[in-house]
C-alpha positions as CSV (number, residue, x, y, z in Angstrom):
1,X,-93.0,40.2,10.9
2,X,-94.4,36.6,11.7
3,X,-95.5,36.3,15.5
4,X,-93.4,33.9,17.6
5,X,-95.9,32.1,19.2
6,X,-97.6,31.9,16.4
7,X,-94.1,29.7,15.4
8,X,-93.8,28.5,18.9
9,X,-97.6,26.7,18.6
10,X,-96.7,25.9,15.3
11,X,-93.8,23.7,16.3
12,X,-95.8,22.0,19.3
13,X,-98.5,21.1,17.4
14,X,-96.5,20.0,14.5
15,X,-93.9,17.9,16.6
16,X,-96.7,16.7,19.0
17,X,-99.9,15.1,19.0
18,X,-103.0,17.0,20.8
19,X,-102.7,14.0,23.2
20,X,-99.5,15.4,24.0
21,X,-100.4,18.9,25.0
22,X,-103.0,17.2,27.2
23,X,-100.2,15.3,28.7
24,X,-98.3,18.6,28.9
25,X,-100.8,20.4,30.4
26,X,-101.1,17.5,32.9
27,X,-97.8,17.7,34.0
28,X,-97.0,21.5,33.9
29,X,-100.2,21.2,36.9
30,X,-98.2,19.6,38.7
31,X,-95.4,22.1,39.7
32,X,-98.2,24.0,41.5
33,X,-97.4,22.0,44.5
34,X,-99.1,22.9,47.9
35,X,-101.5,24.9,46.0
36,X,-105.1,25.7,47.1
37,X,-107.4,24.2,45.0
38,X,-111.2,24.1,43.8
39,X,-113.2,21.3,42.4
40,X,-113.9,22.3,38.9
41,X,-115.2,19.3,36.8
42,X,-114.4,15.4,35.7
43,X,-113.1,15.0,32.5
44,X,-111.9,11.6,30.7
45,X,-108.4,10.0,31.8
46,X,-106.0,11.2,28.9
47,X,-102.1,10.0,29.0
48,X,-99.8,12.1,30.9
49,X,-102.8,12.4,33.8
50,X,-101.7,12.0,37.6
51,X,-103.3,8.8,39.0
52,X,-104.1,10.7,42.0
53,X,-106.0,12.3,40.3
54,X,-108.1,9.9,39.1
55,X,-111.8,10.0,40.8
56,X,-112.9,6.5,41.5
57,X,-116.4,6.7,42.8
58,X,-116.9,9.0,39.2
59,X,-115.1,5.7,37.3
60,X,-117.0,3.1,38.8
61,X,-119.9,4.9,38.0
62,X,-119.1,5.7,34.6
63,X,-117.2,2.5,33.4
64,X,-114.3,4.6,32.1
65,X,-111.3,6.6,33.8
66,X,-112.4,9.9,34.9
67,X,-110.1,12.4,36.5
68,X,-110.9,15.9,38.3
69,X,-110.4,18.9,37.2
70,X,-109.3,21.8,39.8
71,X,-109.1,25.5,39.0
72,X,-106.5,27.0,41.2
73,X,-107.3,29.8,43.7
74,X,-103.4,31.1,44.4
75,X,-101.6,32.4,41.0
76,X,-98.2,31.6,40.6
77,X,-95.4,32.9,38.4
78,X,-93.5,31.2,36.1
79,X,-89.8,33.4,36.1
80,X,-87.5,32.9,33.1
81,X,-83.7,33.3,33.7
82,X,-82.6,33.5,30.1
83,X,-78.9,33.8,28.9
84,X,-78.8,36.4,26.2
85,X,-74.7,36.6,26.0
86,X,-72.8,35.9,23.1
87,X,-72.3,32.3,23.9
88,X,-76.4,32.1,22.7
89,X,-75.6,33.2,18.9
90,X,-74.0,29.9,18.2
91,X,-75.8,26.6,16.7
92,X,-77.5,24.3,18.9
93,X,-76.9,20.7,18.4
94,X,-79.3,20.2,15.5
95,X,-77.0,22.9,13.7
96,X,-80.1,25.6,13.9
97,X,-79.2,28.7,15.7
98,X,-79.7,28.1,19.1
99,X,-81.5,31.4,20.2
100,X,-84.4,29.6,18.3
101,X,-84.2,26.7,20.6
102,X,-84.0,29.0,23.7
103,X,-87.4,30.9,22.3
104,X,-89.2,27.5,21.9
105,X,-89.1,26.6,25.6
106,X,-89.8,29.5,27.0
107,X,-92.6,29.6,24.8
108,X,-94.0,26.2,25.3
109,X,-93.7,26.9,29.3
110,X,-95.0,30.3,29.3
111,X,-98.1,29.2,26.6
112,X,-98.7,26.5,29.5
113,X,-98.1,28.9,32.0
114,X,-101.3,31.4,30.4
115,X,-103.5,28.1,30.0
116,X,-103.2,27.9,33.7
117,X,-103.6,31.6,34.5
118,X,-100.7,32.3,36.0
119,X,-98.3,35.0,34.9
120,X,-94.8,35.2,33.8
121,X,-91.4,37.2,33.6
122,X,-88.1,37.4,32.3
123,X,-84.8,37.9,33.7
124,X,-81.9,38.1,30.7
125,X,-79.2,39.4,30.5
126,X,-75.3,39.3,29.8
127,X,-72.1,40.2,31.8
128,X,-72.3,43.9,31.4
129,X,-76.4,44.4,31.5
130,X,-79.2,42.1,33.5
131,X,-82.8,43.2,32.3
132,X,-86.0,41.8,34.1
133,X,-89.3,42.6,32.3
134,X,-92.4,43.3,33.9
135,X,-94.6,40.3,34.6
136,X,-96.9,39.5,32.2
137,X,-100.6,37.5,31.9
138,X,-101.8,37.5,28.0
139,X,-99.8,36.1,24.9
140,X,-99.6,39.2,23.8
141,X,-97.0,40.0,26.6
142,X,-95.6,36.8,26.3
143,X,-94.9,37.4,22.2
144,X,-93.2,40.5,23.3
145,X,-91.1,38.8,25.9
146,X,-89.7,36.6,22.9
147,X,-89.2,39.4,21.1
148,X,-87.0,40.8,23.6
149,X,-85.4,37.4,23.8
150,X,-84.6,37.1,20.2
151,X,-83.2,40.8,19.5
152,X,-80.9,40.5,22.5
153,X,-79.2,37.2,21.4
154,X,-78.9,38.8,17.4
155,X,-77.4,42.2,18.7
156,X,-75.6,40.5,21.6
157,X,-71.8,41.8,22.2
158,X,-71.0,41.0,25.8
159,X,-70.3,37.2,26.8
160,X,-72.8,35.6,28.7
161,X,-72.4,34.7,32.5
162,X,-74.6,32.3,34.1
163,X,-73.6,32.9,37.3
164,X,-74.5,36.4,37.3
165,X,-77.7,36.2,36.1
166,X,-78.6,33.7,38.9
167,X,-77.3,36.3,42.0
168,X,-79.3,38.6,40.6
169,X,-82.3,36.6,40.9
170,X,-81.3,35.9,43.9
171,X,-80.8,39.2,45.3
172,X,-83.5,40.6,43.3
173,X,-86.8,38.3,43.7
174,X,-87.8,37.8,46.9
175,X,-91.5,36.2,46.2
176,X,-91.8,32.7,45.4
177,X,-91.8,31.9,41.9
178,X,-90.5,28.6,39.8
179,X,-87.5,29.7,38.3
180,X,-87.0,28.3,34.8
181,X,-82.9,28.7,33.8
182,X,-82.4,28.7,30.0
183,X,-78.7,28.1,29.6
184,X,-76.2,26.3,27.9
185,X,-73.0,23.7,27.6
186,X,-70.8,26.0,29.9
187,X,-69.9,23.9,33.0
188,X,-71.0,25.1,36.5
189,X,-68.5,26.4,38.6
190,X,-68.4,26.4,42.1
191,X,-69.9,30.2,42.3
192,X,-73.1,28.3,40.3
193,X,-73.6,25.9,43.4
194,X,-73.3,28.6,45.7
195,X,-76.4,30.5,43.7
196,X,-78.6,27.2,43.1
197,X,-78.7,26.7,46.5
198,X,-79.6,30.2,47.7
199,X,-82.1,30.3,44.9
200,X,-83.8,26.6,46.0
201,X,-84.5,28.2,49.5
202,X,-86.6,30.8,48.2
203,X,-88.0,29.1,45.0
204,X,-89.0,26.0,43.1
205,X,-86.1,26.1,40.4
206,X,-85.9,24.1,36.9
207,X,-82.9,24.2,34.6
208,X,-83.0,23.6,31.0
209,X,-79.9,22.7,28.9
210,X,-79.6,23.8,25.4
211,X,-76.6,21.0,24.0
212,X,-74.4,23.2,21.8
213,X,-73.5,21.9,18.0
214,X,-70.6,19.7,18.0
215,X,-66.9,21.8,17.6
216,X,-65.2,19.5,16.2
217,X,-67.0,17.8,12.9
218,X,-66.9,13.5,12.5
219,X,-65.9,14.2,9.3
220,X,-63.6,16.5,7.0
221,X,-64.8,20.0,6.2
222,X,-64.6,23.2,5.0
223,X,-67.6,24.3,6.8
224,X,-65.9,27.5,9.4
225,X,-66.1,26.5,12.8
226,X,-65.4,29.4,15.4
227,X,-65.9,30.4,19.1
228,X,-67.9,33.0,19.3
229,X,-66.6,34.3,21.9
230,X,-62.8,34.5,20.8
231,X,-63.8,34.4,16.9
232,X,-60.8,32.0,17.0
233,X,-61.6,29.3,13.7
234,X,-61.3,25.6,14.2
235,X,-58.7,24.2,12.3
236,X,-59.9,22.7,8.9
237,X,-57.4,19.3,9.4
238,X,-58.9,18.7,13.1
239,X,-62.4,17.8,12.0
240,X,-62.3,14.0,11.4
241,X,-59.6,13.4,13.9
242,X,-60.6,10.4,15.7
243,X,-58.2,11.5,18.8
244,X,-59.5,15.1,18.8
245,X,-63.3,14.3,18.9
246,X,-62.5,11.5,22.0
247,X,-61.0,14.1,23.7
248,X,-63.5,16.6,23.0
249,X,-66.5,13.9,23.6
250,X,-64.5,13.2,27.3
251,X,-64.8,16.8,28.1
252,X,-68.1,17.4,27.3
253,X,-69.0,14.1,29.6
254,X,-67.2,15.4,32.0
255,X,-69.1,18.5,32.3
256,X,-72.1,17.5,31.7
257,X,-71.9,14.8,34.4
258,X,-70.6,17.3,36.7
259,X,-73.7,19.4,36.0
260,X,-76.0,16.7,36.5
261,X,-75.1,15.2,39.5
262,X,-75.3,19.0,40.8
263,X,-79.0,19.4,40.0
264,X,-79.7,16.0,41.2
265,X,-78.0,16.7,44.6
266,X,-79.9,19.9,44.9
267,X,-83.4,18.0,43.8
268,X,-83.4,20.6,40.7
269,X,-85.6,19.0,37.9
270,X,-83.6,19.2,34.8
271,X,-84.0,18.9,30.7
272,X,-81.4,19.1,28.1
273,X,-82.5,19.8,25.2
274,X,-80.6,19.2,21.9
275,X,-83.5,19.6,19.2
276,X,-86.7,21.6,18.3
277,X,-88.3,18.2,17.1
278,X,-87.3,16.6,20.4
279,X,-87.9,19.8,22.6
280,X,-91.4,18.9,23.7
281,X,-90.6,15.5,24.8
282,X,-88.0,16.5,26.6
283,X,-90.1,19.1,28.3
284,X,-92.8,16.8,29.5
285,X,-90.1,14.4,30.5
286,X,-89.0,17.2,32.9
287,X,-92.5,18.0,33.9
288,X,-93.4,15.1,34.7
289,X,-90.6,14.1,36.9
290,X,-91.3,17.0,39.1
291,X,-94.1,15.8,39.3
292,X,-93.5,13.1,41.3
293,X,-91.3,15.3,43.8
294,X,-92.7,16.4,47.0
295,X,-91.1,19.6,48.8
């Protein structure tokens, strides 16, 4: 059985240049805000670098960007809240299943997350049974943390519910962690406000959005299209109907917008992600957002 962060480096690596992971390591620093820090080195300027980070005195000097390096002093932990319902055995946007989407950025973040040494857990979970796994400091915790990821979504039977996973976090976890939500399409509800903003009290909370495939096809097809859920089939004559796939695309804005502006009100950094090869932009995109955000 291949590792999954062997895959999960794989696919970074592949999909990224190593002037990228510097730039993700860069940003991912940067959510340690208010953190006690020691002076650890100067290193060269690299893209994705803070410019207040930048040491001047150590540039003018050396005729080249130099920024410093600090080693933190206060560990933090990175928790995932993970959906492990039925609603994650469907196809992501790029038509891949999307549990493999969900297991790329929690391993990109928890990778980062050990480069850093800090430590990570999981929260998953479904609406009969909400597991949280020990937290963990050394890859080979985090490879088993996928693991429990990806054999939960394949032998899932309960629908998933959001909202339930995020009151037990908040219930649950009282120390102060950044709380990384790995979710879906399904619009928030007004029980979903009511937990982000419990949860943003406590913690520093990110939410990533894994964009579901498309239900309704731009074209005609025989391909079987069904909730999985209700196992109820698509219709073979709806795919290609201009009407049907407005309405569906006026939906989907709809919730999505509704989502957005929610995470935006609460000051929630946020990334939707809709395919592996895009996944670690869109990551560092988020990172480095929040990087700009003061508490």
């Amino acid at each position: 059985m291949s590792s999954l962060i062997t895959q999960v480096k794989s696919k970074l690596f592949i999909h990224s240049s190593q002037k990228s992971m510097h730039a993700l390591d860069g940003a991912y620093a940067s959510l340690l805000h208010g953190r006690s820090l020691d002076f650890e080195d100067l290193r060269q300027y690299e893209y994705g670098d803070q410019i207040r980070d930048i040491d001047w005195r150590a540039t003018a000097r050396q005729g080249e960007p130099l920024v410093k390096r600090h080693r933190a002093n206060r560990m933090h932990t990175i928790l995932f809240v993970v959906d492990t319902g039925l609603s994650m055995t469907a196809l992501a946007h790029d038509e891949k299943p999307k549990k493999d989407l969900a297991i790329l950025a929690t391993g990109a973040l928890g990778i980062l997350a050990l480069r850093h040494g800090n430590d990570f857990s999981v929260v998953h979970g479904d609406a009969e049974r909400i597991r949280r796994r020990a937290p963990g400091r050394s890859e080979g915790a985090l490879e088993h943390a996928l693991r429990t990821l990806d054999d939960a979504i394949t032998t899932a039977s309960a629908p998933s519910d959001r909202d339930a996973l995020l009151a037990f976090v908040a219930r649950t976890i009282a120390r102060r962690c950044i709380v990384v939500i790995v979710t879906d399409d399904a619009p928030v509800t007004d029980e979903t406000e009511r937990m982000l903003r419990r949860l943003r009290v406590q913690h520093d909370v990110l939410w990533i959005t894994l964009h579901d495939a498309d239900p309704v096809l731009a074209g005609r097809s025989h391909a079987a299209r069904a909730d999985v859920d209700s196992h109820w089939t698509i219709p073979d004559f709806v795919h290609g109907d201009a009407a049907v796939l407005d309405e569906v695309a006026a939906h989907a804005q709809a919730d999505a917008a509704r989502r957005d502006a929610l995470l935006d009100r609460l000051e929630i950094s946020r990334a939707a992600l809709d395919t592996q090869d895009a996944a670690v932009g869109a990551l560092l995109r988020m990172l480095n957002r929040r990087a700009h955000v003061r508490p």
